[in-house]
C-alpha positions in Angstrom: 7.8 16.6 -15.3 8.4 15.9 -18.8 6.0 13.1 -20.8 8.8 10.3 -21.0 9.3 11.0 -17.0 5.8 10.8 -16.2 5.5 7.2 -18.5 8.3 6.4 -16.4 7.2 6.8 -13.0 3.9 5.3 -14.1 5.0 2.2 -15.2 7.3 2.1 -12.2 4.4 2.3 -10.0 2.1 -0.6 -12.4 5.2 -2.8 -11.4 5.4 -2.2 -8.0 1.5 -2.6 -7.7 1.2 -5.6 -9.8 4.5 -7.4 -7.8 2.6 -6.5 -4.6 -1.0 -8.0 -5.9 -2.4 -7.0 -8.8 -2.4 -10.1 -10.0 -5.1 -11.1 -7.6 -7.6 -8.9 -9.7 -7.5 -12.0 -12.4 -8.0 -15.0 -10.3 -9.7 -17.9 -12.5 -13.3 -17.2 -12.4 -16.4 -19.2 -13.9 -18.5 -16.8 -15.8 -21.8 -17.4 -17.3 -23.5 -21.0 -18.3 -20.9 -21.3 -21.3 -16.9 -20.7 -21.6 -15.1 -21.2 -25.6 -11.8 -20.1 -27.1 -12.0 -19.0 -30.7 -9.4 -17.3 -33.1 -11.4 -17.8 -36.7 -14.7 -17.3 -37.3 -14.9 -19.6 -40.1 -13.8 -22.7 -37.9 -16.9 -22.3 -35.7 -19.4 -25.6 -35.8 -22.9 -24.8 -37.3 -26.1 -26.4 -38.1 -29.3 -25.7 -39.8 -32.7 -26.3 -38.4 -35.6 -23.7 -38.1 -35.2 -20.7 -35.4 -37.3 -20.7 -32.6 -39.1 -16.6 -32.6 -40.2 -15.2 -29.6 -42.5 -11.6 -29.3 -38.7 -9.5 -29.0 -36.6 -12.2 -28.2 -35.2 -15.7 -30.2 -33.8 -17.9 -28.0 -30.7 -19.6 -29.1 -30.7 -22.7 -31.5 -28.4 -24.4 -33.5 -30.3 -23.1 -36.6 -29.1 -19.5 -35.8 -26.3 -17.8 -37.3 -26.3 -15.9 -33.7 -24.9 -19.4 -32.5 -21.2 -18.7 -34.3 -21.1 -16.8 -30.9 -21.6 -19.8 -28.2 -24.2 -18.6 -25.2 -22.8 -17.6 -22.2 -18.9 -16.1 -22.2 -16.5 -17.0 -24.6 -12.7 -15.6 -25.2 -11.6 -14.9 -28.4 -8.4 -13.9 -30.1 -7.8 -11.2 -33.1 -4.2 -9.8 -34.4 -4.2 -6.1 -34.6 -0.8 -4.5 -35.6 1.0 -7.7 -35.4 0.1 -8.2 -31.4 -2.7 -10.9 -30.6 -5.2 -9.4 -28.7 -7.5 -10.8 -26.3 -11.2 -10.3 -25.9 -13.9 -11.7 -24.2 -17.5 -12.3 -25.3 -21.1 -12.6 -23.3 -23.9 -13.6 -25.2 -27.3 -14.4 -23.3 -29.5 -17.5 -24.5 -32.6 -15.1 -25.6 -31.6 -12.0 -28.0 -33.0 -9.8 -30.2 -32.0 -11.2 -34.1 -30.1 -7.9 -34.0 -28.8 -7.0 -30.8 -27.4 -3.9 -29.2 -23.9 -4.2 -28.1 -22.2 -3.0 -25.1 -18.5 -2.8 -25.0 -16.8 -3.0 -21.4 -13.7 -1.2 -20.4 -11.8 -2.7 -17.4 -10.3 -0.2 -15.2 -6.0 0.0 -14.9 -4.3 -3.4 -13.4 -7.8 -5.0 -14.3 -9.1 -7.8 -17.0 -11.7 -8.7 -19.0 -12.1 -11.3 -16.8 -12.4 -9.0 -14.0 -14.6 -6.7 -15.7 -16.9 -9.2 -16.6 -17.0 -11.1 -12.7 -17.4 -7.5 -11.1 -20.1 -5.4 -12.8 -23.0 -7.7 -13.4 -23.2 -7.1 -17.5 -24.2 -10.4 -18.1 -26.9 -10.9 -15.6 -28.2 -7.7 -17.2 -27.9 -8.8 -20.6 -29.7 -11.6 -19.9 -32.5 -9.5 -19.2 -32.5 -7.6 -21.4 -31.2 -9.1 -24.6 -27.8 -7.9 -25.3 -24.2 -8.6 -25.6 -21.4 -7.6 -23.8 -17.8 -7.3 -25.0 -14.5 -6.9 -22.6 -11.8 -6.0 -24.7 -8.7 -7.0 -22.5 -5.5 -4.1 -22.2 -1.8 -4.8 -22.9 -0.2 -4.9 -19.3 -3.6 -4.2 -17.8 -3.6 -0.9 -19.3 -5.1 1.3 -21.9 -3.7 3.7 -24.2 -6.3 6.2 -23.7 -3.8 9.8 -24.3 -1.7 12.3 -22.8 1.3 9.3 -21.8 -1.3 7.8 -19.2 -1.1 4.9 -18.2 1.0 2.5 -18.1 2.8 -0.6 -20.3 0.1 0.5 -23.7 1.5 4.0 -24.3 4.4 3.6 -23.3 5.0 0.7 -26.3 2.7 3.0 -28.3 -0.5 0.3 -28.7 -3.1 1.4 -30.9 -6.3 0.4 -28.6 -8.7 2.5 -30.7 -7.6 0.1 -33.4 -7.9 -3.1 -31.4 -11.6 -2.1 -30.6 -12.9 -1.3 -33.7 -11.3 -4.6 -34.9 -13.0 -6.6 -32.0 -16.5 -5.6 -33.0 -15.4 -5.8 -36.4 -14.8 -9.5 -35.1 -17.7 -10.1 -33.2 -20.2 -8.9 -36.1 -18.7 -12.1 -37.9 -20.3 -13.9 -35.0 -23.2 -12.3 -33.8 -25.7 -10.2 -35.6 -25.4 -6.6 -33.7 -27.3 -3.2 -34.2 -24.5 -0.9 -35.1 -26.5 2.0 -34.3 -26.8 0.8 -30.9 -23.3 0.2 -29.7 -22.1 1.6 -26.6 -19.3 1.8 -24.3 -18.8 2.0 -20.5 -15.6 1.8 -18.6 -14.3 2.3 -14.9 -11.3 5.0 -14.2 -8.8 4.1 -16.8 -11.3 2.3 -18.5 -13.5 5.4 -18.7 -10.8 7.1 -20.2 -10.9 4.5 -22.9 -14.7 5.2 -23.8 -13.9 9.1 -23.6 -11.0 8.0 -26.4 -13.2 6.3 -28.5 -16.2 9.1 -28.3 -13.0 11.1 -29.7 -11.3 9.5 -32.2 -14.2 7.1 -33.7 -18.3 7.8 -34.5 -18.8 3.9 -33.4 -20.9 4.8 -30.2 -24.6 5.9 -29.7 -23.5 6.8 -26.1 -20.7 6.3 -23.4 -20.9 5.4 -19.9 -17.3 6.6 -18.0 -17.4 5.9 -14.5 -14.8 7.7 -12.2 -12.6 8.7 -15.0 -11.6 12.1 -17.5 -10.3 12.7 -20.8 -6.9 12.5 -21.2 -4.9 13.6 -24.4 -6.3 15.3 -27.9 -10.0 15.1 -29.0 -9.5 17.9 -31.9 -13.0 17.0 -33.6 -14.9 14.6 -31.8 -18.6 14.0 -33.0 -21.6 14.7 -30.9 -22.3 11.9 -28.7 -24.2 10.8 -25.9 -22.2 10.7 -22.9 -23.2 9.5 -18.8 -20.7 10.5 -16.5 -20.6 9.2 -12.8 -18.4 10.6 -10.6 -17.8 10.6 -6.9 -16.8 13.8 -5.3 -14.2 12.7 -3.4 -12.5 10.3 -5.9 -8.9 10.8 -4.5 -7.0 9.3 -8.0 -9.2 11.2 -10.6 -10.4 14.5 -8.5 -13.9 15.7 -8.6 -12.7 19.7 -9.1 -9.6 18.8 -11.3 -6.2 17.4 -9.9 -3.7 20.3 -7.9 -2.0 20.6 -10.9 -4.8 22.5 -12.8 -6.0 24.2 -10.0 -9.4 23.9 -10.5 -9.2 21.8 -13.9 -8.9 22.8 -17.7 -11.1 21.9 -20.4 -9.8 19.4 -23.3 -7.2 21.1 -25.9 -6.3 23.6 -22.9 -2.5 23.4 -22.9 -2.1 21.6 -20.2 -0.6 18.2 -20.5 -2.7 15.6 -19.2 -1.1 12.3 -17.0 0.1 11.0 -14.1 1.7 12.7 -10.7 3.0 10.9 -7.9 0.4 11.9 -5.0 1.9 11.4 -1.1 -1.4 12.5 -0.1 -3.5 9.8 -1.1 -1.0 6.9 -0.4 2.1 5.2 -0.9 2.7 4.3 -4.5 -0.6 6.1 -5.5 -0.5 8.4 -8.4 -3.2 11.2 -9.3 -5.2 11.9 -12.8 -3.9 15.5 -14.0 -7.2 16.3 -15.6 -9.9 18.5 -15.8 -12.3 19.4 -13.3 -15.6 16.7 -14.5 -18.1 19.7 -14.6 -15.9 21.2 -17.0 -15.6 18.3 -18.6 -19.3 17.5 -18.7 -19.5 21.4 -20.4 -17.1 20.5 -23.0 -19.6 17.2 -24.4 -22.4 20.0 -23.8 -20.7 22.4 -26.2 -19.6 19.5 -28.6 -23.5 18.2 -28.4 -24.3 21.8 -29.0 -27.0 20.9 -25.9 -29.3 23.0 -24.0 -28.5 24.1 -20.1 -28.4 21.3 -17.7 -31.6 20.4 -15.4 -30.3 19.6 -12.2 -32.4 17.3 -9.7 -30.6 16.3 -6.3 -32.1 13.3 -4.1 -30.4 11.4 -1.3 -26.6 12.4 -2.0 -26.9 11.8 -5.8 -27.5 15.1 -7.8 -27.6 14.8 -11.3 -27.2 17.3 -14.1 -29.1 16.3 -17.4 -29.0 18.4 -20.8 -30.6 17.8 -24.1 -29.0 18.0 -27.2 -30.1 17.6 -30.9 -30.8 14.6 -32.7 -32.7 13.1 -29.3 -28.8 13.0 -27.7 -28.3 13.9 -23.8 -25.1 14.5 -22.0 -25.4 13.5 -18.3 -23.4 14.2 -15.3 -23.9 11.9 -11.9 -22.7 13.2 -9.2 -22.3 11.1 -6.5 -21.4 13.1 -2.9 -18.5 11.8 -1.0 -17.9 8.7 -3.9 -14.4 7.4 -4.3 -12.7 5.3 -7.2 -15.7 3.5 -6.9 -18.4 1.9 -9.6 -21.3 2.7 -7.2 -23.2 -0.4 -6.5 -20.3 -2.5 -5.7 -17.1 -2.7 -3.7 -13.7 -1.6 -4.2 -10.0 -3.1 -3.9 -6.9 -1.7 -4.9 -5.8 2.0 -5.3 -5.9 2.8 -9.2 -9.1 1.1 -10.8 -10.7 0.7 -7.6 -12.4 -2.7 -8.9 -13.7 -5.7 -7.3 -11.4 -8.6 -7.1 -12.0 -11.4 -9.5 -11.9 -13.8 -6.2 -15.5 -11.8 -4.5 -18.8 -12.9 -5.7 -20.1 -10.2 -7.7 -22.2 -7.4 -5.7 -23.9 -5.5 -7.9 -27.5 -5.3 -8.0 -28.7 -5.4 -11.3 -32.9 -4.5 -11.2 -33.7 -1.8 -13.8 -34.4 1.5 -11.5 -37.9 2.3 -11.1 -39.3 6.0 -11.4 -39.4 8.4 -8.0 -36.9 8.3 -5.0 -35.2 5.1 -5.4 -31.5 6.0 -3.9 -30.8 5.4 -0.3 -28.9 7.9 2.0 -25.7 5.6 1.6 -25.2 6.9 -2.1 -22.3 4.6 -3.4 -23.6 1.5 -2.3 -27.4 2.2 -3.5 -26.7 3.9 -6.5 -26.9 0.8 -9.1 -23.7 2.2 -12.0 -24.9 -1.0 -13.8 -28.8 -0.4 -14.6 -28.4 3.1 -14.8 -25.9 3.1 -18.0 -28.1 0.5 -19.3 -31.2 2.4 -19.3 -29.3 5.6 -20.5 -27.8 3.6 -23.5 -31.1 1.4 -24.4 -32.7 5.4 -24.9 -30.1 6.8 -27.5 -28.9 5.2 -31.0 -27.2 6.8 -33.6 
């Protein structure tokens, strides 16, 4: 199937599934204690009075510049290539005066809005003193490579250029560590932290959940990079889709993208993608890393490697996972997301040291706290 014919069937099935619900993955949801709208920086209200300092964390004052960027979520809007783009913004009410970052990828037919209601990023950040950013996709989608998926490739949308312009957008609002920036994203998303690791040096580290790399990543930069991956993810297959075989590595030949699947349901489509341990080699070799250490406990085995310059590239396997972001649920078959409408599920405690993963691997393994404690390790 040729490139045009796979963008074509793709964005046949991103109708039919949207038509049929999708839009139920964007219900109106109340986020955090704060929601704004802002398009210019320099038309945001401040005062001046004397900031409150705390041991790591300042809690937020009017007397901060750190206020531009109103506490709890905010939307703002940015014009990149002549589109407007949409963004959301988290900011807890304690922060560090210069704060890591953590950009948020919502998975295909999600939202920021989604993203932000399903993960539990903000209760996280409140802990722990950072800011999260959802960048929101054209059609739901992202334009991650390789014609996949959806309404952004196929009208050719520059994403790589709408993020860098977002945090561009939110350092006029916030003061952020740019050597602790990181991304995370589920399935599609995922594939939109994998294109950024490419194409950009903005990232200390990247979190894809249930996703691969899709398209060209000629000269990437090493990078830290935490892979979670079920083994039976039916969408994005553990051991490469049936049209590799057993997977290719990156810049193999074989063109990346969509396939209609009967298999795995009506209307589904399948990842044609490499097999994730060879993907997980490939950041190895690009890290120029060490041989992985493998420790297996309760269903989750993980594969850990060290790599120069205090990097790591990690690979979590999860046995018998889905499309899932382990710690929470799942609805509908491509980004395998919570909908907007559930309360969020996601238990957000930073994981203690020993055995702390319960037989039932998807639903114990907390996605979330995890990333967070892989990013908070690496800067760049």
């Amino acid at each position: 199937m040729t490139g045009t014919a796979l963008r074509g069937v793709w964005v046949a099935i991103i109708a039919v599934l949207a038509l049929a619900g999708g839009c139920g993955l964007d219900a109106p949801t109340t986020v955090g204690p704060s929601t704004s709208v802002g398009v210019d920086p320099a038309s945001a209200p401040s005062t001046a009075s004397a900031p409150t300092t705390g041991e790591n964390l300042v809690p937020a004052g009017p007397g901060l510049a750190l206020s531009i960027l109103p506490v709890g979520s905010s939307e703002q809007a940015i014009t990149v290539d002549g589109r407007i783009r949409m963004y959301r913004a988290y900011r807890p009410a304690r922060l560090a005066r210069t704060a890591p970052l953590v950009v948020m990828f919502h998975g295909g037919l999600g939202s920021a809005r989604q993203a932000e209601s399903a993960y539990g990023w903000d209760t996280l950040a409140d802990r722990e003193g950072f800011v999260v950013l959802y960048p929101d996709g054209i059609g739901a989608a992202w334009n991650v490579g390789g014609g996949c998926c959806g309404l952004a490739p196929a009208q050719g949308v520059n994403d790589v250029a709408f993020v860098r312009a977002a945090i561009d957008n939110l350092r006029t609002r916030v003061s952020l560590d740019p050597g602790r920036t990181y991304a995370a994203g589920m399935s599609a998303g995922g594939m939109m932290a994998f294109r950024m690791a490419c194409d950009t040096t903005l990232f200390a580290a990247i979190g894809p959940v249930a996703a691969t790399q899709l398209g060209d990543c000629p000269n990437p930069a090493p990078t830290s990079v935490m892979q979670v991956h079920g083994t039976a993810d039916p969408t994005v297959p553990f051991e490469g889709s049936r049209a590799s075989g057993s997977g290719s590595a990156p810049g193999s030949g074989l063109e990346p993208g969509l396939e209609p699947e009967p298999g795995i349901g009506p209307g589904i489509a399948q990842i044609v993608g490499p097999a994730i341990p060879t993907l997980h080699a490939t950041w190895r070799g690009i890290g120029r890393c060490g041989g992985d250490v493998i420790a297996s406990i309760h269903g989750v085995t993980t594969q850990t490697a060290e790599c120069p310059e205090s990097r790591t590239v990690k690979l979590v396997i999860i046995e018998g996972g889905g499309a899932d972001w382990p710690g929470v649920g799942r609805s509908g078959p491509l980004d395998a997301s919570p909908s907007a409408t559930a309360a969020p599920t996601a238990t957000v405690a930073v994981p203690t040291v020993g055995p702390t993963v319960s037989p039932d691997a998807v639903a114990a393994y907390n996605t979330t706290a995890r990333l967070w404690e892989f990013f908070k390790a690496h800067e760049r």
